[in-house]
C-alpha angles and dihedrals in degrees: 000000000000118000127205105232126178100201117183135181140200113198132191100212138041101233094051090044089059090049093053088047092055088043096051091042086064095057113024149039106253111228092172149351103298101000122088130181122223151200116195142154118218093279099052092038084057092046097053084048094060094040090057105035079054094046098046137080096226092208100051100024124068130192127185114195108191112193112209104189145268109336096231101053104029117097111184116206098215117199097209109192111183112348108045119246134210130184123239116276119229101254124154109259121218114214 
């Protein structure tokens, strides 16, 4: 079962920003400049965790991964100011 997730980041230095983005690029749909939304199941969930629990300082990086429920039955009410915003559509995904 796929989970919505919002995962943001906030990253002291510039390299390893660039590592988390392309991370998070493999694995996710980027709404801004450090927040992605994403659809995984358990094993892709497990997997983001590791590449970034390997690609962090965990004393000067932070990321937040909200999980917002089952894919099939969340439906999140989004507040866009400025740019407009869609949620990801449920496609199937080739890997």
């Amino acid at each position: 079962m796929e989970h919505l997730y919002v995962i943001s980041y906030d990253i002291a230095d510039d390299k390893r920003w660039r590592q988390v983005f392309r991370i998070m690029k493999g694995h996710g749909e980027w709404l801004q400049y450090s927040v992605f939304q994403c659809r995984l199941d358990r094993q892709r969930y497990v997997q983001i965790q590791v590449e970034l629990n390997e690609a962090i300082h965990h004393r000067d990086d932070h990321v937040l991964i909200l999980d917002l429920g089952p894919v099939d039955s969340v439906s999140p009410h989004v507040t866009s100011l400025g740019k407009s915003f869609e949620p990801m559509k449920r496609e199937a995904m080739i890997f």
